[in-house]
C-alpha positions as CSV (number, residue, x, y, z in Angstrom):
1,X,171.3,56.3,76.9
2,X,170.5,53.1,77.8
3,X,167.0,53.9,78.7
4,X,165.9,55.4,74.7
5,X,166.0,51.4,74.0
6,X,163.7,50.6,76.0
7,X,160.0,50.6,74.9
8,X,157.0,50.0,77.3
9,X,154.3,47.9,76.4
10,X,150.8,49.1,77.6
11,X,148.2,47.2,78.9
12,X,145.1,45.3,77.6
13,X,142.7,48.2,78.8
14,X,144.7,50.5,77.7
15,X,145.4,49.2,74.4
16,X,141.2,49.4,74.2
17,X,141.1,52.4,75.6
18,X,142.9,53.9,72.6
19,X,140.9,51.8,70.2
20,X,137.6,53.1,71.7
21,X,139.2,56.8,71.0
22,X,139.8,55.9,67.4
23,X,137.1,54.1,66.4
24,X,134.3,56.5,68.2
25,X,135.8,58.7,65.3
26,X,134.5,56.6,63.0
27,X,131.5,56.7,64.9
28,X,131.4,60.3,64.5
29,X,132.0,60.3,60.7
30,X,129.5,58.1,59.7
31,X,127.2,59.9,61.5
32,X,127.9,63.3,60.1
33,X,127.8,61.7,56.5
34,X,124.3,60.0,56.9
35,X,122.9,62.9,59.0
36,X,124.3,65.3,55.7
37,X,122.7,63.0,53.4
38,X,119.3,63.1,55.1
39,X,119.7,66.7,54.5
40,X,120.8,66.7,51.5
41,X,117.6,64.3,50.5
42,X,115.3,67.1,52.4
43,X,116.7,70.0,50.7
44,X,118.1,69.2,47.6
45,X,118.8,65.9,45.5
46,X,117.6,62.6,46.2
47,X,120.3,60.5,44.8
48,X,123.3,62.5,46.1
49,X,122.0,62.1,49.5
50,X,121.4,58.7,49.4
51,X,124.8,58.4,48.3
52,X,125.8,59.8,51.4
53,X,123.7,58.2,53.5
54,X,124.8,54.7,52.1
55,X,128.6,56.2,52.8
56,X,127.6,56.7,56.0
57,X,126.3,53.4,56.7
58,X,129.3,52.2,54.9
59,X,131.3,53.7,57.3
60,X,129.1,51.5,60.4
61,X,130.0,48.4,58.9
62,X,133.3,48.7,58.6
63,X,133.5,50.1,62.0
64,X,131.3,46.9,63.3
65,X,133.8,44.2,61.7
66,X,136.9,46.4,62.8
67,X,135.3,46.1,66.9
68,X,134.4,41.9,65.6
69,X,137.9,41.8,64.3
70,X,139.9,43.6,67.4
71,X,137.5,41.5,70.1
72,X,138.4,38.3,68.0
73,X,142.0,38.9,68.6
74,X,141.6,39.6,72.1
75,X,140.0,36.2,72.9
């Protein structure tokens, strides 16, 4: 019983290892949305793929300061 109370802390590298797993999912969003919007530009509408395609980049910044951010904290 004694033993539920206890937590264990992980470790630095793993601690970014689990980070790298979450954000390469941003990654992979962004990607998808800008890769969509070029399509979108291609085949259909202009604007609503540009829209996308400024999501998408969206998405890369906020994954850049998130990366900033955690590294910051690190040091």
């Amino acid at each position: 019983m004694a033993r539920h109370n206890m937590k264990r802390r992980l470790s630095s590298s793993e601690e970014f290892d689990i980070m790298k797993l979450v954000l390469d999912k941003f990654l992979w969003l962004g990607t998808a949305l800008m890769g969509w919007g070029l399509y979108t530009v291609f085949v259909a509408d202009f604007a609503s793929g540009m829209y996308r395609i400024l999501t998408g980049a969206f998405i890369f910044i906020l994954f850049a300061a998130i990366v900033v951010r955690e590294f910051e904290l690190i040091r």
